[in-house]
N, C-alpha and C positions, 0 to 999 in steps of 0.2 A: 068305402071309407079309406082317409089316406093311413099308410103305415105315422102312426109316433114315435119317434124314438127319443130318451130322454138320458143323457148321467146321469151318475152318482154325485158328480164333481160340477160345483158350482164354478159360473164363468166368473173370472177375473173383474170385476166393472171398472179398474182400470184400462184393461186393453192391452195388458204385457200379460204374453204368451208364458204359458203354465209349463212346467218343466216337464209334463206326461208327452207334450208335442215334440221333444228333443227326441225324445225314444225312439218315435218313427222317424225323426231324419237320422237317426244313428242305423235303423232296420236298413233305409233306406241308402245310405252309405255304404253299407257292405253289401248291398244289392250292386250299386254303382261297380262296386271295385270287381265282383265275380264276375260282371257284364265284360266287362274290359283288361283288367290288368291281363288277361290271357295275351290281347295283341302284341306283350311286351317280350312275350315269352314264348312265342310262336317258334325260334330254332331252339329251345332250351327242351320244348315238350315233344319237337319234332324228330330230335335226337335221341334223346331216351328212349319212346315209343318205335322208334325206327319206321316212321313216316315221313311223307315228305313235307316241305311249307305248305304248298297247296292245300294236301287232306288236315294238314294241324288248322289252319285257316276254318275250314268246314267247322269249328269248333265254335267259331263264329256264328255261320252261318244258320249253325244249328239252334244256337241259342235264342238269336232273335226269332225265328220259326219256331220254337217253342213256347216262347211269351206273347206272339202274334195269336196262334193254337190254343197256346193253355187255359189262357185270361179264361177268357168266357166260357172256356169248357169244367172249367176247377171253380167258378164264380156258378154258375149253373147247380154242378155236384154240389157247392158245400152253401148251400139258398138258406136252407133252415137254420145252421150255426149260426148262434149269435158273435157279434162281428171281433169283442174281444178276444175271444174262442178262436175265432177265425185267423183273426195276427196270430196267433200263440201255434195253429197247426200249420201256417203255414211258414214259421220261422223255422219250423222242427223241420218242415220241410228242406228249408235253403240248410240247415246245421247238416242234415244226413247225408244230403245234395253234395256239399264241398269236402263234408269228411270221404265220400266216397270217392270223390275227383283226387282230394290227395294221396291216397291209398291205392289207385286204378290202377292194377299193372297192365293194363293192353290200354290200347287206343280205342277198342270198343265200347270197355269198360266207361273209358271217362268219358266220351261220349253220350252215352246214357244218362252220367250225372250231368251233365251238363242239359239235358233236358230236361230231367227232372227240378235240375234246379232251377231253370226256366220258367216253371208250373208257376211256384211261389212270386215270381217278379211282379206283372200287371196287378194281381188280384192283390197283393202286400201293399201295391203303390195307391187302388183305387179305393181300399177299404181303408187303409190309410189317410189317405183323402178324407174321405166323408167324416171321418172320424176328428181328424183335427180341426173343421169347421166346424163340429160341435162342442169342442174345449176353449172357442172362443165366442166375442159377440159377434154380432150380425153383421159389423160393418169393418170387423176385422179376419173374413172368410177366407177371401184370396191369398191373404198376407200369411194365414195356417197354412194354404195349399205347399205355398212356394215355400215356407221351411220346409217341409216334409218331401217337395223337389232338389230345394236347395244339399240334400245328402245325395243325391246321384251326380252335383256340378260339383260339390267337395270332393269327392271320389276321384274325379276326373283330375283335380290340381293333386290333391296329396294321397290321396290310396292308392290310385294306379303309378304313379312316381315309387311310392312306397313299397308298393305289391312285387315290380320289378326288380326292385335292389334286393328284396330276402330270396327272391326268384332265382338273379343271378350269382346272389352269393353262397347262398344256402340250397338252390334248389327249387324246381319249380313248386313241386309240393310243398313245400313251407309254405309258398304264397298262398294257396289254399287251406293249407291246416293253420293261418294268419286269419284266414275269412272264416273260418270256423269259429272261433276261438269270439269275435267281435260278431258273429250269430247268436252268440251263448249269452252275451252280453247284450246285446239287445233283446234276447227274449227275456233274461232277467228284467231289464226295466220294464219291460210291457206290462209281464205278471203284478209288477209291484206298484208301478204310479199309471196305467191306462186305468181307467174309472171303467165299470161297467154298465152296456149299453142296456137299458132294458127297454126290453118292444113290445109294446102292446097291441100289436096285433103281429100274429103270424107271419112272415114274408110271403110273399106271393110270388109264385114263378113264372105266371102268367102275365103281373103286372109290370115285373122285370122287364120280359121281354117285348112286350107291349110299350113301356116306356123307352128302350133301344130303339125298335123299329120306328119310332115318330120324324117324319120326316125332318124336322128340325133340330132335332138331333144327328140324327146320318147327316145333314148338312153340317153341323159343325166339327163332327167328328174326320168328315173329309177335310174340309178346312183346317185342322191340325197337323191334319196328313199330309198336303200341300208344305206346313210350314215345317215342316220335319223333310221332307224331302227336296224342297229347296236347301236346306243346311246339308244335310248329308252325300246332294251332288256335289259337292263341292272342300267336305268335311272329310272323306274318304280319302281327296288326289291332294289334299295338301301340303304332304311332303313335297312332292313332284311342282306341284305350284310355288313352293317355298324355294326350292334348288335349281329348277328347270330355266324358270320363269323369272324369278324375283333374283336370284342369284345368293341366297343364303347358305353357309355353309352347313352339311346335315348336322354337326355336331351343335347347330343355334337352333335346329326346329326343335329338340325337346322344350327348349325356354319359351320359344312365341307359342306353342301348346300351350305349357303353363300360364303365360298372358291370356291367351285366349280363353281357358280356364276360368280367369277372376273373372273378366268380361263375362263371360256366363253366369256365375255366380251373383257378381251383382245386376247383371240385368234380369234375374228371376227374380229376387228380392225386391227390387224396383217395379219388376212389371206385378208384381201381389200388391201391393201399394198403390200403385195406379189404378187396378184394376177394381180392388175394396172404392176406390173413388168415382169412376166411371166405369165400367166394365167393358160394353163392349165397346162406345169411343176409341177408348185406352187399347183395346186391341185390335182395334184397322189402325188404327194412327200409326201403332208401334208394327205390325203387318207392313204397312206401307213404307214407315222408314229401312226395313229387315231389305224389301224389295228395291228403294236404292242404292242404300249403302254395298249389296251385292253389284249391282252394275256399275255402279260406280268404280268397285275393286277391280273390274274386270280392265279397267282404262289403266290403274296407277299401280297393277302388279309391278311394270319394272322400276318403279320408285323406289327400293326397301323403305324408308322413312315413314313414305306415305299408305303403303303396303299397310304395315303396320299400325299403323291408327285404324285402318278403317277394317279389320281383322278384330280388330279390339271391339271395336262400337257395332260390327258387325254379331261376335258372340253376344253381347249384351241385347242384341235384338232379337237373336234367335231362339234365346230362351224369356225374352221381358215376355214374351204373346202364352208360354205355356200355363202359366197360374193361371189365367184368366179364361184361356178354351177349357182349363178342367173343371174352373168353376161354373163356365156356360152350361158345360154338360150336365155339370150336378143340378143346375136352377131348371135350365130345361125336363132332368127326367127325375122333379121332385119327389113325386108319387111313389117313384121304387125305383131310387138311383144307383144302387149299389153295381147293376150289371153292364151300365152303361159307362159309371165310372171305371170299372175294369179294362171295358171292351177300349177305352180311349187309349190305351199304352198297346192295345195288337195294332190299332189304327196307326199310328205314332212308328210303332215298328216296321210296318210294312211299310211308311214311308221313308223311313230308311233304308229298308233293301232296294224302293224304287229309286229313291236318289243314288245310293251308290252304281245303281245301272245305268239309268238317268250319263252320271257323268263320265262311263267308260265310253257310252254309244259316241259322245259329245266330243272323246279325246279321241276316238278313233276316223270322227269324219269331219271334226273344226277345228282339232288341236284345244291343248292345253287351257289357255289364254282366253277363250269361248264358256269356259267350265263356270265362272262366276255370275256370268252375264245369262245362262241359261239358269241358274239358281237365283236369280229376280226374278228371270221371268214366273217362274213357278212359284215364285212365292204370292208374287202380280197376281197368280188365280186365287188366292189365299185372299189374299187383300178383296176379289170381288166374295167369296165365298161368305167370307162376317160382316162386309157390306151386307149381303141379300138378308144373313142372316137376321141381323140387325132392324132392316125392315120389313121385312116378314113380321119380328113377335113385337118389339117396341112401337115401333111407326103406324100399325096396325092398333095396338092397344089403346095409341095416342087419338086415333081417330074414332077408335071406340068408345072411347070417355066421352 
């Protein structure tokens, strides 16, 4: 028998999104900001703690290996809570997480919160997920995903900007008792306008895992991974690509960040749109342009002009594909999506640890200049990855009718 799940809260039969789906892109947002605003602040916390760049960096490093870890291990543990239950303990989580981080007096201490508050990240963003394609209709699923994405590419223009300045004027711990404070705020709206999910039958932890393991799913799950570490070869060195290479002064890459920012922003937005239209078309099509517009960058880095456009249309590709692999994932492991959708943000992550290694191998043995052109190529396998995928379950359907 498949799991049902139903709301409380009737869908809109207009098609404009319900003001319960802001919530999780707000949860979502100060997920964004705890992920990152730390890079801003890396000699403020490396000072105080009396560590060096390096180990404050690890704070990094730790975070993503926690949400790569945690997803499915905390999606596993908490199977039976029901899912509005599930946002609510796992916000308490990220509230206790940041309040500890700012209070930490050692560097072991924060640490730790910074794991823990890792836990809350995937399984917030995938139960989130599921959740906001049931607060609309059918044919507006993607377009829910990518709001509730859309708060981790807001984060990145105006939280982490943001998070920095109380950082450095106030302290690093502001920044974190700032991300507290906008936890508490998002689990109020949860409480108050998430509808409850009621399921009529038990979750299954078997069916869980049994819907992860399907081979169609690990394949599109890689193929995320691909397109996440195609970005991040190249998303990590581009300071150095901006100053090295292009010849920007350091005090203009804060701004082409924040460009690059919108370009993300509205390429998630657009690619939920596209994706509610065609799904998986719309994500080889936009796969394939992510894969030139990278090698193409790699020709006209010393342009700045031209640099710049294609850095712009560049973020807009690299997250237009994400609405649309989390909605794959969800359609593929219909039956019991919940830990599939989680596990897609460890997938996601690891491809970002790989691309940032990815692109140090790249600057150490082809130089700088190399680094763009090797993030097509990889994104190239992405592009065959939702190809296969594609006809593997459509193409095969098509011949089964």
């Amino acid at each position: 028998m498949q799991k049902i799940e139903t709301t409380q809260q009737t869908v809109n039969p207009s098609g404009r999104f319900p003001i319960a789906l802001f919530c999780l892109t707000a949860g979502a947002f100060a997920i964004g900001m705890t992920e990152f605003v730390i890079m801003g602040l890396l000699p403020n916390v490396a000072e105080d703690l009396q560590v060096t760049i390096p180990q404050a960096g690890q704070l990094i490093t730790g975070y993503a290996l926690g949400v790569a870890v945690g997803a499915p291990i905390l999606t596993i543990a908490t199977n039976k809570i029901a899912q509005k239950q599930l946002l609510c303990l796992l916000m308490l989580i990220f509230i206790v997480g940041n309040l500890v981080a700012a209070l930490a007096p050692s560097y072991g201490l924060l640490m730790g919160s910074r794991l823990v508050t890792a836990l809350a990240h995937g399984t917030f963003l995938g139960t989130g997920s599921l959740i906001a394609a049931r607060l609309v209709r059918p044919d507006k699923r993607a377009g829910a995903v990518s709001m509730v994405l859309a708060g981790l590419t807001i984060a990145n223009i105006i939280g982490v900007p943001f998070g920095t300045l109380i950082g450095q004027h106030l302290g690093w711990r502001a920044s974190f008792g700032a991300i507290t404070i906008m936890g508490i705020l998002s689990l109020i709206g949860i409480i108050l306008l998430i509808p409850k999910i009621q399921q009529t039958e038990q979750p299954s932890l078997g069916k869980e895992v049994s819907s992860l393991f399907q081979p169609q799913v690990l394949l599109i799950l890689a193929t995320g991974a691909f397109g996440c570490c195609s970005m991040f070869t190249v998303f990590t060195y581009i300071t150095p690509l901006l100053t090295d290479v292009t010849g920007f002064q350091e005090s203009n890459v804060t701004w082409i960040l924040v460009m690059y920012g919108v370009g993300v922003t509205l390429g998630n937005i657009l690619g939920g749109r596209l994706a509610d239209w065609k799904l998986m078309p719309s994500v080889i099509t936009i796969f394939a342009i992510l894969s030139a517009l990278l090698m193409i960058l790699s020709g006209v880095l010393h342009i700045p002009a031209l640099a710049l456009i294609f850095i712009f249309l560049w973020g807009m590709a690299a997250f237009g594909i994400m609405p649309g692999i989390q909605l794959r994932i969800m359609n593929l492991a219909h039956e019991a999506p919940r830990l599939a959708a989680t596990s897609s943000h460890s997938a996601l992550n690891l491809g970002n640890a790989a691309g940032a290694f990815l692109g140090g191998v790249v600057i150490t043995n082809l130089g700088l200049v190399y680094v763009p052109l090797i993030g097509g190529l990889i994104a190239a396998v992405g592009v065959a990855g939702a190809v296969l995928s594609y006809y593997m379950v459509e193409k095969k359907q098509q011949r089964s009718a």
